[in-house]
Biopython code that builds the backbone (N, CA, C, O; Angstrom):
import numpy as np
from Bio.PDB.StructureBuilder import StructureBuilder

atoms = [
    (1, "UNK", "N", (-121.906, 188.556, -61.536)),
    (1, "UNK", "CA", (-121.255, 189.647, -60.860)),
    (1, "UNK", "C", (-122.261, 190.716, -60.439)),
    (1, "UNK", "O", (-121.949, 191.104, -59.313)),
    (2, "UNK", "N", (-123.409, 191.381, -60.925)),
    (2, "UNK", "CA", (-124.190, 191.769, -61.166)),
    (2, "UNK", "C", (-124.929, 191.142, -60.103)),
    (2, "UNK", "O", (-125.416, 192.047, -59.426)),
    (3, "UNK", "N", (-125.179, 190.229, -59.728)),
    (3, "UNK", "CA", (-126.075, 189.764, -58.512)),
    (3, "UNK", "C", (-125.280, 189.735, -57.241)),
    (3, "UNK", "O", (-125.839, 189.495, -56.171)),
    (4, "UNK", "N", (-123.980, 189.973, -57.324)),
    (4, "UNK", "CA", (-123.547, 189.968, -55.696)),
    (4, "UNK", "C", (-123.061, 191.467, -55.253)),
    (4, "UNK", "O", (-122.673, 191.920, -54.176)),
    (5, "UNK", "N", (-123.295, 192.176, -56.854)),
    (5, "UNK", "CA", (-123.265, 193.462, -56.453)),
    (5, "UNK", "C", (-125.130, 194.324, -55.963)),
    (5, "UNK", "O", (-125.421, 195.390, -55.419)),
    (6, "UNK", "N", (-125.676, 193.566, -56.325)),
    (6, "UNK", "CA", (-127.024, 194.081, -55.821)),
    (6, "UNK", "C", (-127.492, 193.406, -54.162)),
    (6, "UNK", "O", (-128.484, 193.745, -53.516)),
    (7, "UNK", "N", (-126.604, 192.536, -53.822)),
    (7, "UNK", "CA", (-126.662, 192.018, -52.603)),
    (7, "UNK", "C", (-125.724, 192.869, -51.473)),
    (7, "UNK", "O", (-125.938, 193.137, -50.291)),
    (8, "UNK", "N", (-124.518, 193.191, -52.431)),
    (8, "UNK", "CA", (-124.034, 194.169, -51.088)),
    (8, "UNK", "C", (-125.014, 195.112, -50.375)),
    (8, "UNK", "O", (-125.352, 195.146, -49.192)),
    (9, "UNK", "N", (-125.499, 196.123, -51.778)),
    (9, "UNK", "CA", (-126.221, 197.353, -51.387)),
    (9, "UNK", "C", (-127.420, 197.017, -50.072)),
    (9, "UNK", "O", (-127.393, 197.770, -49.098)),
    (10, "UNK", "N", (-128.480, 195.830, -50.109)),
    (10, "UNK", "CA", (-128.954, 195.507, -48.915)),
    (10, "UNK", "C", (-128.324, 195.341, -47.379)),
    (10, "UNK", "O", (-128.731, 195.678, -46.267)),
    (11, "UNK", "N", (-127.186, 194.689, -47.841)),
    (11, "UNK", "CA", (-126.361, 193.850, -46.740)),
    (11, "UNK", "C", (-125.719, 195.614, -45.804)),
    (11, "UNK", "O", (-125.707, 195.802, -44.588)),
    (12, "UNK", "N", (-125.281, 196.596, -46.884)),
    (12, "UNK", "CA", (-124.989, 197.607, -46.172)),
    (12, "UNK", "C", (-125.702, 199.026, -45.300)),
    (12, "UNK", "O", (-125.281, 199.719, -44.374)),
    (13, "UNK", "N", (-127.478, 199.045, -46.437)),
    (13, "UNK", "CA", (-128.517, 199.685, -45.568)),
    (13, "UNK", "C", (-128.713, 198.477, -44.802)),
    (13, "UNK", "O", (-129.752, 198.691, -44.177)),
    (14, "UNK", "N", (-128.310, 197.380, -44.520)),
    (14, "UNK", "CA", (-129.349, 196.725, -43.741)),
    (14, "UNK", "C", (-128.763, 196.893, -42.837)),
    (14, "UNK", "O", (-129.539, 197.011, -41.889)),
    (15, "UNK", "N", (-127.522, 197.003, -42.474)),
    (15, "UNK", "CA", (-126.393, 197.743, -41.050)),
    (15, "UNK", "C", (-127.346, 198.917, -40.696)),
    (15, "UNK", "O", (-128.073, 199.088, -39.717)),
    (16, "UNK", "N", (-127.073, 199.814, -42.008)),
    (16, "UNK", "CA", (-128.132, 201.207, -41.404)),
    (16, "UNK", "C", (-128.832, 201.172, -40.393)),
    (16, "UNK", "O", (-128.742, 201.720, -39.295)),
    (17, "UNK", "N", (-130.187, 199.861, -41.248)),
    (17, "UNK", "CA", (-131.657, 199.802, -40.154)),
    (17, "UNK", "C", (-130.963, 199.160, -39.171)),
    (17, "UNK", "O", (-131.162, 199.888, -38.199)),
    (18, "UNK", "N", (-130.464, 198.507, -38.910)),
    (18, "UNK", "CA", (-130.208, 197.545, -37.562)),
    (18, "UNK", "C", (-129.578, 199.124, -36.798)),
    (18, "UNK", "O", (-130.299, 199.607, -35.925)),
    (19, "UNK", "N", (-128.555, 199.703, -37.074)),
    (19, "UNK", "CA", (-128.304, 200.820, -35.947)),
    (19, "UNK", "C", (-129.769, 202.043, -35.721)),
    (19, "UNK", "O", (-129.985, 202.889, -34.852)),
    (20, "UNK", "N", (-130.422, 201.686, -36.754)),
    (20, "UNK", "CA", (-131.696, 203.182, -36.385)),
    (20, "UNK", "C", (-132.545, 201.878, -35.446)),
    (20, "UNK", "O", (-132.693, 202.360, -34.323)),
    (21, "UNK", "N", (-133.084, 200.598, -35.467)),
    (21, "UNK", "CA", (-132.976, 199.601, -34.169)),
    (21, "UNK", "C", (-132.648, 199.778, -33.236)),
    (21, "UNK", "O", (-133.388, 199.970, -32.271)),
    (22, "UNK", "N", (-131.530, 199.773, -33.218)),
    (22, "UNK", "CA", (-130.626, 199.929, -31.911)),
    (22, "UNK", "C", (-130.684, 200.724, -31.323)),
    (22, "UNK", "O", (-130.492, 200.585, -30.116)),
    (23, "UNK", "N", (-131.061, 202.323, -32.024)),
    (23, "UNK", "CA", (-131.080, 203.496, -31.372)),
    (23, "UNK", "C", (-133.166, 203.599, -30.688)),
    (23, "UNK", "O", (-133.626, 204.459, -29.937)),
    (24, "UNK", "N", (-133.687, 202.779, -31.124)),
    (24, "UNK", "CA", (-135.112, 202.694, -30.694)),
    (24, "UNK", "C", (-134.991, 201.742, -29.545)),
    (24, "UNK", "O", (-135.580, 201.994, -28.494)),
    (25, "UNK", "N", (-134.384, 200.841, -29.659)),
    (25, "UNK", "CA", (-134.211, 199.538, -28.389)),
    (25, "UNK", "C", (-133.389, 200.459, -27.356)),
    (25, "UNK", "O", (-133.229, 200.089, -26.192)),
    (26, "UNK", "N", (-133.045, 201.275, -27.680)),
    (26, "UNK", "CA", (-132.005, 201.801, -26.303)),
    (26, "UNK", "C", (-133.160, 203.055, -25.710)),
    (26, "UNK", "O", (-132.601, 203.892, -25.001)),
    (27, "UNK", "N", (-134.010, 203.178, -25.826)),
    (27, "UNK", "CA", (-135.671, 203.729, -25.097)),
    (27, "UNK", "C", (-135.545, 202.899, -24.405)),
    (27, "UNK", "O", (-135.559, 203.455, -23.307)),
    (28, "UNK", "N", (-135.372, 201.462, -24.184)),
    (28, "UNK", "CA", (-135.748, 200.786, -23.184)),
    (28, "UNK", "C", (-134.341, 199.991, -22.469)),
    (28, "UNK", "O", (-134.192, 199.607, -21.309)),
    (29, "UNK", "N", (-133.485, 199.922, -23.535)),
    (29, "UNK", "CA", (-132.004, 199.318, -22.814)),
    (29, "UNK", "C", (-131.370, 200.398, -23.200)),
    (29, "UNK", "O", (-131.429, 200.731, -24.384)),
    (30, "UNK", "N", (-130.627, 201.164, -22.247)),
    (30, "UNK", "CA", (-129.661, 202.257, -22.792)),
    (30, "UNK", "C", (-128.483, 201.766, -23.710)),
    (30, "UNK", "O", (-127.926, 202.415, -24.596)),
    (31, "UNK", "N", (-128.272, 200.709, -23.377)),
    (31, "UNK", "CA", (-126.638, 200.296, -24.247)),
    (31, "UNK", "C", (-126.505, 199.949, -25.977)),
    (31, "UNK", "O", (-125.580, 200.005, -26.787)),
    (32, "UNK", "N", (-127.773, 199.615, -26.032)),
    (32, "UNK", "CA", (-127.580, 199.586, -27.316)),
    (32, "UNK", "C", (-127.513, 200.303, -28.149)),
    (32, "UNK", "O", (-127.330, 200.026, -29.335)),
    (33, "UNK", "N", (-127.713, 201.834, -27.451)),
    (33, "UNK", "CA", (-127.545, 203.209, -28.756)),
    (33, "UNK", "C", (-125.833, 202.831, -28.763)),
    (33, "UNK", "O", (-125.241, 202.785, -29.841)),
    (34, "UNK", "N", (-125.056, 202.550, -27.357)),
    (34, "UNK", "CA", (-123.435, 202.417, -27.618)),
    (34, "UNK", "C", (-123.395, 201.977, -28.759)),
    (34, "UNK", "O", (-123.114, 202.717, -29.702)),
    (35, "UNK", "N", (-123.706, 200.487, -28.938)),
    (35, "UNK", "CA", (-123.390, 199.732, -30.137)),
    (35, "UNK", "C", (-123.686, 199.870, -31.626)),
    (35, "UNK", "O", (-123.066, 199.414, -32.586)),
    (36, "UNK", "N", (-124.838, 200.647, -31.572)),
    (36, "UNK", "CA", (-125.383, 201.157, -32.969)),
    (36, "UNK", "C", (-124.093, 202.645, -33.131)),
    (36, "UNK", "O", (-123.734, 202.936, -34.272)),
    (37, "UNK", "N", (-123.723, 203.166, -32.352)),
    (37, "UNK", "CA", (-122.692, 204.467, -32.517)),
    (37, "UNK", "C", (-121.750, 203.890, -32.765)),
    (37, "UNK", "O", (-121.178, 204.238, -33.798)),
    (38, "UNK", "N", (-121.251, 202.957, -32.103)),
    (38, "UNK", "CA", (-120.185, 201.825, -32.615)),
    (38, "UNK", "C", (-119.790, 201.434, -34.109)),
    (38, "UNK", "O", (-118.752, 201.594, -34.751)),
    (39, "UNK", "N", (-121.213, 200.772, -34.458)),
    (39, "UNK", "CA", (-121.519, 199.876, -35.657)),
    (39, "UNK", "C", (-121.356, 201.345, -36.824)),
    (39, "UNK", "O", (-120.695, 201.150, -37.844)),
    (40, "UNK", "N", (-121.931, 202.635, -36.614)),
    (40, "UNK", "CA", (-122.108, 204.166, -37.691)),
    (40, "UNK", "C", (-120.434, 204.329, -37.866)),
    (40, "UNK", "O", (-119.995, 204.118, -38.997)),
    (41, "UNK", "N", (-119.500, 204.688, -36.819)),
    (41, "UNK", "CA", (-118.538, 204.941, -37.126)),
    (41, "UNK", "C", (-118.117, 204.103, -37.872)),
    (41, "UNK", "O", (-117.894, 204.447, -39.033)),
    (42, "UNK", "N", (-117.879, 202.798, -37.487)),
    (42, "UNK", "CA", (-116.910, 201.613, -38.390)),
    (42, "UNK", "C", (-117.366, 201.519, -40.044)),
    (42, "UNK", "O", (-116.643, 201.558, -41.040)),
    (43, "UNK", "N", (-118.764, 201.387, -39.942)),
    (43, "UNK", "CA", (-119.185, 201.053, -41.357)),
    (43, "UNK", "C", (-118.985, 202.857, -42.234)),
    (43, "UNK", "O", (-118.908, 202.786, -43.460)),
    (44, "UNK", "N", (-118.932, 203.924, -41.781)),
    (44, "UNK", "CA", (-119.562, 205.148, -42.406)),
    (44, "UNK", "C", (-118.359, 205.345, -43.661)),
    (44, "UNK", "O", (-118.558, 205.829, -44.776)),
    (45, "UNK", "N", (-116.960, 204.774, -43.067)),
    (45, "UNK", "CA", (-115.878, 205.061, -44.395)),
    (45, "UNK", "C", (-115.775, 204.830, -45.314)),
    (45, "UNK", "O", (-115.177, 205.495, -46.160)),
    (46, "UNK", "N", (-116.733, 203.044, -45.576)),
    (46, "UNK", "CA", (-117.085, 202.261, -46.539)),
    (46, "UNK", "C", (-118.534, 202.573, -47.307)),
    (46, "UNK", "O", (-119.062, 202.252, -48.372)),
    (47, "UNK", "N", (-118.814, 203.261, -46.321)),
    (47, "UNK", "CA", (-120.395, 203.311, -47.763)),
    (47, "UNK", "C", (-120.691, 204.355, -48.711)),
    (47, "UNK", "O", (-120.521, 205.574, -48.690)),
    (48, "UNK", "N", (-121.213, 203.494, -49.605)),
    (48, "UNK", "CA", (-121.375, 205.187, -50.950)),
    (48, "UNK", "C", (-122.094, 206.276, -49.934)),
    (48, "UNK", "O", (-122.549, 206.367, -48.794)),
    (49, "UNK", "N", (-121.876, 207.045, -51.151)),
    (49, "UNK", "CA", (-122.343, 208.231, -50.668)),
    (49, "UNK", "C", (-123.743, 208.880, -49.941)),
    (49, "UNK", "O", (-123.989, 209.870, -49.252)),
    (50, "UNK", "N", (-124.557, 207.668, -50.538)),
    (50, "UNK", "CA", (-126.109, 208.073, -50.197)),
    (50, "UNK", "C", (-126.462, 207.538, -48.629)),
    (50, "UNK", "O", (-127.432, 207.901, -47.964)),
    (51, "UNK", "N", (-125.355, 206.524, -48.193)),
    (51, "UNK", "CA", (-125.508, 205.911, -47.222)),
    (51, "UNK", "C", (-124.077, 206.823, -46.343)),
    (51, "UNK", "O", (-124.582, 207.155, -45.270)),
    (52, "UNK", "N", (-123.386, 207.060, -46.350)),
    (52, "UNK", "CA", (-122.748, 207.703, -45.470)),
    (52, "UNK", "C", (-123.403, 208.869, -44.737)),
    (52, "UNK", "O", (-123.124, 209.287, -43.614)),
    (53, "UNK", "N", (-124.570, 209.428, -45.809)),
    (53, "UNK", "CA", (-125.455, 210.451, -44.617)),
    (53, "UNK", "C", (-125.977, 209.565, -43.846)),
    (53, "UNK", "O", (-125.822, 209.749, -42.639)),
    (54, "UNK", "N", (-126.571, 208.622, -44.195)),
    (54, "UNK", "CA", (-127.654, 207.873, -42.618)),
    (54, "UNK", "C", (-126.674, 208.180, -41.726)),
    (54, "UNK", "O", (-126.954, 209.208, -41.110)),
    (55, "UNK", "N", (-125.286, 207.529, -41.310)),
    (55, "UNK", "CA", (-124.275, 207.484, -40.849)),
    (55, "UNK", "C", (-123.850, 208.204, -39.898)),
    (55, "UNK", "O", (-123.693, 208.014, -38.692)),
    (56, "UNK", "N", (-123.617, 209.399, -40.866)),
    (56, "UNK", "CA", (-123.754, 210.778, -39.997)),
    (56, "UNK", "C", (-124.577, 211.281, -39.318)),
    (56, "UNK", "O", (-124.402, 211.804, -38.217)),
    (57, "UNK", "N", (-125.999, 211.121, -40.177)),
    (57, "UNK", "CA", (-127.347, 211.641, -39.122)),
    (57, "UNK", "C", (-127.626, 210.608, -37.667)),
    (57, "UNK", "O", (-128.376, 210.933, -36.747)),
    (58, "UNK", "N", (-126.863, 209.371, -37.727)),
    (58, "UNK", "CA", (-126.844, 208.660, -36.753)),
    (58, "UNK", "C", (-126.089, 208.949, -35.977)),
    (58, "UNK", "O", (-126.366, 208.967, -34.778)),
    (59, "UNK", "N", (-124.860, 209.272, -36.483)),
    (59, "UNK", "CA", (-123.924, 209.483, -35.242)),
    (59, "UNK", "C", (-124.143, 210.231, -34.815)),
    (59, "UNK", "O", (-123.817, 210.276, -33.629)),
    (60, "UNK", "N", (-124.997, 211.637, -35.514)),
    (60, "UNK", "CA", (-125.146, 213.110, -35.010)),
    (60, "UNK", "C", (-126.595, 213.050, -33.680)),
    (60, "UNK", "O", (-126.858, 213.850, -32.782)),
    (61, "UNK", "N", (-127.226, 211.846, -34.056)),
    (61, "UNK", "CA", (-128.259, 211.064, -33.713)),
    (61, "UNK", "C", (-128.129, 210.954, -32.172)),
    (61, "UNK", "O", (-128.721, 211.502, -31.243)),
    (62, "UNK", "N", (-127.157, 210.062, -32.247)),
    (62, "UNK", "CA", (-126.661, 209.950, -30.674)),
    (62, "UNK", "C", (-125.843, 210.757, -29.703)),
    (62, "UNK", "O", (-125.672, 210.638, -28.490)),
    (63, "UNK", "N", (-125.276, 211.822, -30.805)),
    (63, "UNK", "CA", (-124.130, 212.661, -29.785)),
    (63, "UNK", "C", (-125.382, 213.835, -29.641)),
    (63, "UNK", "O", (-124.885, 214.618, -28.832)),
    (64, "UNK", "N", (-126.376, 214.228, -29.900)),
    (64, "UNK", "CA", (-127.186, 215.150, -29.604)),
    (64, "UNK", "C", (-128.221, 214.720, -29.101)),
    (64, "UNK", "O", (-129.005, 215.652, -28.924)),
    (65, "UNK", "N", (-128.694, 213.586, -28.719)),
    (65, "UNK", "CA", (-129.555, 212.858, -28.119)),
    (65, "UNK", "C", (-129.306, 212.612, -26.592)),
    (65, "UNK", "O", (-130.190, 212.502, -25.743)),
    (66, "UNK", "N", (-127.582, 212.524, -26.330)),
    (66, "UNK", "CA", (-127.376, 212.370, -25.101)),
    (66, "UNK", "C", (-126.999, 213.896, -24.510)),
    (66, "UNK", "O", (-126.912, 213.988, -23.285)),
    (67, "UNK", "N", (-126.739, 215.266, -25.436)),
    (67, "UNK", "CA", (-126.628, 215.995, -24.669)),
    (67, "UNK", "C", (-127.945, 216.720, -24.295)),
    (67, "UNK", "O", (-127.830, 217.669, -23.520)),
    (68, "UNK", "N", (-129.336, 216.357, -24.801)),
    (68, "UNK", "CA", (-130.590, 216.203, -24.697)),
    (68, "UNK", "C", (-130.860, 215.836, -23.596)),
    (68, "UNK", "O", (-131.222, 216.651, -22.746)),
    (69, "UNK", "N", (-130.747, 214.478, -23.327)),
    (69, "UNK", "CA", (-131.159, 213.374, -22.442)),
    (69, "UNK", "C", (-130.157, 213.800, -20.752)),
    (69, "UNK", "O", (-130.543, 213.566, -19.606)),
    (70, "UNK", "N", (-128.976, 214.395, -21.139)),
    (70, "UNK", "CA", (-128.190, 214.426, -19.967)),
    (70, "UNK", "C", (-128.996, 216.180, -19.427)),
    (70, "UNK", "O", (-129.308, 216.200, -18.237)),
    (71, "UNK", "N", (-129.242, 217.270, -20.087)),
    (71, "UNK", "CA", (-129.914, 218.090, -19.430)),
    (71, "UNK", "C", (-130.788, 217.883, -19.195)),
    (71, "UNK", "O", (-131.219, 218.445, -18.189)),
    (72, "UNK", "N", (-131.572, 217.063, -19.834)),
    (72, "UNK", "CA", (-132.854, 216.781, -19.070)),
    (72, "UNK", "C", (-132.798, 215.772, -17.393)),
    (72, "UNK", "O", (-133.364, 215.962, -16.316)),
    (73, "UNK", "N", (-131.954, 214.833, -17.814)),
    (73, "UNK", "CA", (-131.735, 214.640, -16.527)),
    (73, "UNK", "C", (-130.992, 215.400, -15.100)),
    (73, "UNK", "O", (-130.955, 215.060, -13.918)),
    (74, "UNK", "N", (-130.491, 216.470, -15.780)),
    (74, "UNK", "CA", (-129.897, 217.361, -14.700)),
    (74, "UNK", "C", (-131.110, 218.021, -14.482)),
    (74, "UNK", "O", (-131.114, 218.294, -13.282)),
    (75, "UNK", "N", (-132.160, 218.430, -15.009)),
    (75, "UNK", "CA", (-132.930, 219.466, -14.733)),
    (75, "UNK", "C", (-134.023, 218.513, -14.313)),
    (75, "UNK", "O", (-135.105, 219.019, -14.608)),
    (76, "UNK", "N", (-134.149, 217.485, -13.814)),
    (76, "UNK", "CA", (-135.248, 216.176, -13.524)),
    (76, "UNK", "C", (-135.710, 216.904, -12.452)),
    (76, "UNK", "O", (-136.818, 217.439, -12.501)),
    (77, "UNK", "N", (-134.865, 217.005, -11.315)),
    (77, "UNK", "CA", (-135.301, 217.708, -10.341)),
    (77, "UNK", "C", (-136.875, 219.023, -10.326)),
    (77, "UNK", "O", (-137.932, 219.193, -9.718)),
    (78, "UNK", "N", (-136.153, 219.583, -11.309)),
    (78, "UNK", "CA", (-136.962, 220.482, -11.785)),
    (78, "UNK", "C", (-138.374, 219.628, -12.965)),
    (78, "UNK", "O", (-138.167, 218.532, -13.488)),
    (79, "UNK", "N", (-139.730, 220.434, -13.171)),
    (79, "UNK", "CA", (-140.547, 219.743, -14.599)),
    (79, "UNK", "C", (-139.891, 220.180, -15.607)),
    (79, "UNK", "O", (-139.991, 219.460, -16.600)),
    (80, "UNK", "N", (-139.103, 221.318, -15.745)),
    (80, "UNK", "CA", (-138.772, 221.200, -17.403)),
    (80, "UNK", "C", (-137.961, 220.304, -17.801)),
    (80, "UNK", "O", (-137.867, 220.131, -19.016)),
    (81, "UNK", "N", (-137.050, 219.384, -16.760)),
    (81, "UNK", "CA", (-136.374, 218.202, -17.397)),
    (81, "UNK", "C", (-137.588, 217.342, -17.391)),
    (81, "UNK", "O", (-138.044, 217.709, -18.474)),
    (82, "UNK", "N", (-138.074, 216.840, -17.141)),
    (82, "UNK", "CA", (-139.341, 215.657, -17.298)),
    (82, "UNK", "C", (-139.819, 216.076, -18.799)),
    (82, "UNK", "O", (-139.782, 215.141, -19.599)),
    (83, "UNK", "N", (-140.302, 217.448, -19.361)),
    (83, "UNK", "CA", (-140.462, 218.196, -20.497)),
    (83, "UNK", "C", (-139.261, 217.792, -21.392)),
    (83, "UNK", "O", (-139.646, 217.280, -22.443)),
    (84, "UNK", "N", (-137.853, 217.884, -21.263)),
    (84, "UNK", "CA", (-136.890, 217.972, -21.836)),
    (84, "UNK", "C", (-136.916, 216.739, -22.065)),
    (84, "UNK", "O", (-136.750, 216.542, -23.268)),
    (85, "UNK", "N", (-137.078, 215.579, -21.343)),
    (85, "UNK", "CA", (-136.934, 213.851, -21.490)),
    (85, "UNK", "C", (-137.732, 213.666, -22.516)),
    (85, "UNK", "O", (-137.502, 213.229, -23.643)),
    (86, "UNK", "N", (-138.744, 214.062, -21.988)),
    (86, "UNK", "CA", (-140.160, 213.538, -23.078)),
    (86, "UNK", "C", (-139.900, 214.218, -24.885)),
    (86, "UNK", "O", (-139.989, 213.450, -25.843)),
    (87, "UNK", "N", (-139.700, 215.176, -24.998)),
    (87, "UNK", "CA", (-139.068, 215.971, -25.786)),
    (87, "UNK", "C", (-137.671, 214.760, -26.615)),
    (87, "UNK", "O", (-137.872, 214.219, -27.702)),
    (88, "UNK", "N", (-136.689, 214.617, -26.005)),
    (88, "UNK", "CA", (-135.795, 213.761, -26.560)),
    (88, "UNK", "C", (-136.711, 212.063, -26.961)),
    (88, "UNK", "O", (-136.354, 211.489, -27.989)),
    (89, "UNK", "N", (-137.466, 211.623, -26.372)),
    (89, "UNK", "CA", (-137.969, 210.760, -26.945)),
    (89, "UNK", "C", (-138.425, 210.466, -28.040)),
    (89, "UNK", "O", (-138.204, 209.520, -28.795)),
    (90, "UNK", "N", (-139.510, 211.894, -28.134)),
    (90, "UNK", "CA", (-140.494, 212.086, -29.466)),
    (90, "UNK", "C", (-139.105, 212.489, -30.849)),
    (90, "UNK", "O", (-139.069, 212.216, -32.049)),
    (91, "UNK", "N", (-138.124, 213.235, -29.929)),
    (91, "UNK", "CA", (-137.541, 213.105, -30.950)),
    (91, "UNK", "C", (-136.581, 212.292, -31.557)),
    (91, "UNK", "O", (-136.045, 212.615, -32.617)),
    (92, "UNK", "N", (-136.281, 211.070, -30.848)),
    (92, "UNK", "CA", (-135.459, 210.200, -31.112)),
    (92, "UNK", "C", (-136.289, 209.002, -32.218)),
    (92, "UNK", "O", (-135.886, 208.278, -33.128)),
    (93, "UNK", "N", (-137.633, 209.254, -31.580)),
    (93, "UNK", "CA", (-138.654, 207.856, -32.542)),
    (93, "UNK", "C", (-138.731, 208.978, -33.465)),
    (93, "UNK", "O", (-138.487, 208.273, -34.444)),
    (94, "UNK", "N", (-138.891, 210.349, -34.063)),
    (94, "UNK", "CA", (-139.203, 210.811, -35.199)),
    (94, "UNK", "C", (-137.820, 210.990, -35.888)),
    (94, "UNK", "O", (-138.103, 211.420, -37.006)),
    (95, "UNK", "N", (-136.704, 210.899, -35.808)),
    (95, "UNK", "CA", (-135.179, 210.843, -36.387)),
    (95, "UNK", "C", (-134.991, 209.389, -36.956)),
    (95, "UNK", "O", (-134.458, 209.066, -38.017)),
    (96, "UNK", "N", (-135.555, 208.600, -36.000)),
    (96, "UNK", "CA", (-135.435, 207.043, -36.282)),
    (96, "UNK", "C", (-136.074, 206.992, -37.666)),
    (96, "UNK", "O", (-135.654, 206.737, -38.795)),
    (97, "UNK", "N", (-137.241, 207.330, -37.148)),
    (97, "UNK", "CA", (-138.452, 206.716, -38.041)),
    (97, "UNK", "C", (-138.310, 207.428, -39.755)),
    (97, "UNK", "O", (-138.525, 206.799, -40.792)),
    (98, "UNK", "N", (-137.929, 208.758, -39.661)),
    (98, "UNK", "CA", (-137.351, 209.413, -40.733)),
    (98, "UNK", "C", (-136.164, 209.083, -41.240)),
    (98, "UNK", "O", (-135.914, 209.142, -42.444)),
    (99, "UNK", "N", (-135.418, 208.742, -40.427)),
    (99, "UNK", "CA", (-134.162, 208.024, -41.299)),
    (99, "UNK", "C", (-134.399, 206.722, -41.959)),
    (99, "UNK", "O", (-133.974, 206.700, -43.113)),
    (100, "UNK", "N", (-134.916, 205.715, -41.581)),
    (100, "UNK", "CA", (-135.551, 204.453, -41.887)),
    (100, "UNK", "C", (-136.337, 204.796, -43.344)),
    (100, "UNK", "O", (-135.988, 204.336, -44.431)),
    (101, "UNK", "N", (-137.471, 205.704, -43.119)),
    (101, "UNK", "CA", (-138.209, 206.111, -44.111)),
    (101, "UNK", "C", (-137.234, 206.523, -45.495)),
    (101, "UNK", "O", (-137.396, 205.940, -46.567)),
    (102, "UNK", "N", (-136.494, 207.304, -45.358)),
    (102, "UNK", "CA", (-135.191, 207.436, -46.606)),
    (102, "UNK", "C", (-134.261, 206.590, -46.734)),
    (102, "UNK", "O", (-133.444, 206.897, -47.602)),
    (103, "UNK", "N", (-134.001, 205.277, -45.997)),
    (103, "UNK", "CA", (-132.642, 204.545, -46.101)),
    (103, "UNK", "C", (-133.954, 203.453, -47.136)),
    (103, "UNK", "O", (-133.783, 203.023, -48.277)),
    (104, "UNK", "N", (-134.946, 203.300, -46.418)),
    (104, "UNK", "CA", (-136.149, 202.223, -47.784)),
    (104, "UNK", "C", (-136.443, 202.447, -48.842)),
    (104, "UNK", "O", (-136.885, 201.618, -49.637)),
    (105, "UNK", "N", (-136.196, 203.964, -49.118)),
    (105, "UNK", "CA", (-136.296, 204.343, -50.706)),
    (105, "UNK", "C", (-134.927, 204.581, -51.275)),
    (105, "UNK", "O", (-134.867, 205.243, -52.311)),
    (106, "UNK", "N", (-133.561, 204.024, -50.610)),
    (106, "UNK", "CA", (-132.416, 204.383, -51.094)),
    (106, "UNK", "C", (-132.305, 205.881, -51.286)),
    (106, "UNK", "O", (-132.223, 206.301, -52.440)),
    (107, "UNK", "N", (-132.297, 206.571, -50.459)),
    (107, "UNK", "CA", (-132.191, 208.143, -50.645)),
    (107, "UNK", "C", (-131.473, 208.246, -49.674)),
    (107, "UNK", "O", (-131.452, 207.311, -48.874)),
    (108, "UNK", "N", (-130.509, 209.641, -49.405)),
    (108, "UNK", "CA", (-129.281, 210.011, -48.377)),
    (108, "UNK", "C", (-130.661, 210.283, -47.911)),
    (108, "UNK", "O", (-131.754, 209.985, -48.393)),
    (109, "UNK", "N", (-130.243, 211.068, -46.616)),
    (109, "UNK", "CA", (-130.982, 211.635, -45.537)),
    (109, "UNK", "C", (-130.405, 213.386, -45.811)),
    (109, "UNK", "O", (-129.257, 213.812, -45.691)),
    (110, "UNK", "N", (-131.753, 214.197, -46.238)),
    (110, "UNK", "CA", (-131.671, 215.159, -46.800)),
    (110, "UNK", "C", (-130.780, 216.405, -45.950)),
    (110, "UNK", "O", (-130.180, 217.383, -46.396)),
    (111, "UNK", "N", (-130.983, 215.895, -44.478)),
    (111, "UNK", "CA", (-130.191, 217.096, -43.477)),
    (111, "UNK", "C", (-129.527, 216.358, -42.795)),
    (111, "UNK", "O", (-130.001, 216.427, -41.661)),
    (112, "UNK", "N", (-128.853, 215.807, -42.808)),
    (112, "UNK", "CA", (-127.700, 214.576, -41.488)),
    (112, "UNK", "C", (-126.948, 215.577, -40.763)),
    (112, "UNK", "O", (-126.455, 215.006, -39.790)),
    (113, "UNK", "N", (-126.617, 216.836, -40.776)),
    (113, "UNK", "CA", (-126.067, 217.782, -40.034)),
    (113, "UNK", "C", (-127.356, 218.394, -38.639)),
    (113, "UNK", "O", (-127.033, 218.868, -37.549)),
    (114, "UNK", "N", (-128.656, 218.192, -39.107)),
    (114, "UNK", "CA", (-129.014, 219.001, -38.675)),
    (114, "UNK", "C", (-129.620, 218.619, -37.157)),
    (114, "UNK", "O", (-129.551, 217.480, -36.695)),
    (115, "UNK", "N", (-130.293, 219.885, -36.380)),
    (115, "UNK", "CA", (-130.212, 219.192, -34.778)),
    (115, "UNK", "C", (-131.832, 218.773, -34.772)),
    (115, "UNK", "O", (-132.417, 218.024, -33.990)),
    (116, "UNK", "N", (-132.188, 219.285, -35.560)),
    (116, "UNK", "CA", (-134.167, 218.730, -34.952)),
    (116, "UNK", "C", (-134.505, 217.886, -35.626)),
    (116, "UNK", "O", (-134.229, 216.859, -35.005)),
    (117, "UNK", "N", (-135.161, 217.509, -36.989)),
    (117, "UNK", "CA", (-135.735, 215.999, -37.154)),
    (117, "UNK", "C", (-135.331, 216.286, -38.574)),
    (117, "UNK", "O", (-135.497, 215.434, -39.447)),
]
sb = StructureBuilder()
sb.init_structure("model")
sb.init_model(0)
sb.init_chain("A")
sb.init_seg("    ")
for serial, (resi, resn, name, xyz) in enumerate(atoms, 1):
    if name == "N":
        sb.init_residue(resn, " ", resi, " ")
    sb.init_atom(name, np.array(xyz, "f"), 0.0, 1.0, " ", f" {name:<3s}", serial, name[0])
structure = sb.get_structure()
């Protein structure tokens, strides 16, 4: 019993990493941040507690990433959206990469509310 309970706990960060994936693959295919926002909501009701922050910092991940990404593209016209793009990038690989970094040591994600990294 004891061994298929130490198999869930992988099986459910391993959803985690596959959506902080998804949210790095969508730098180059936009659709797959959909599916990783997809995959955060469905799984976030079911996971303990330490994992329901990734969850949140993901979902918070993508709903502040696109209102990032959408002024920057309104302001493209202009350089400070080109600034603003580049800006949402660095910060999308440093959210990734920090969430990943705490979901491998089994730790919540210390700020999942918050808007910068």
């Amino acid at each position: 019993m004891n061994e298929t309970s130490s198999n869930e706990k992988p099986t459910t960060a391993g959803t985690a990493k596959v959506i902080y994936f998804l949210y790095l693959a969508s730098i180059l295919i936009g659709i797959t941040a959909i599916a990783g926002l997809i995959m955060a909501y469905v799984n976030r009701d079911d996971a303990p507690g330490w994992l329901k922050s990734h969850y949140q910092f993901q979902i918070r991940t993508f709903w502040i990433g696109a209102l990032y990404l959408f002024i920057g593209v309104l302001l493209s016209q202009f350089i400070i959206g080109l600034f603003i793009i580049l800006f949402w990038l660095l910060w999308l690989i440093v959210r990734c990469a920090k969430g990943i970094k705490f979901l491998d040591r089994n730790e919540a994600c210390p700020d999942p509310t918050g808007w910068m990294f």
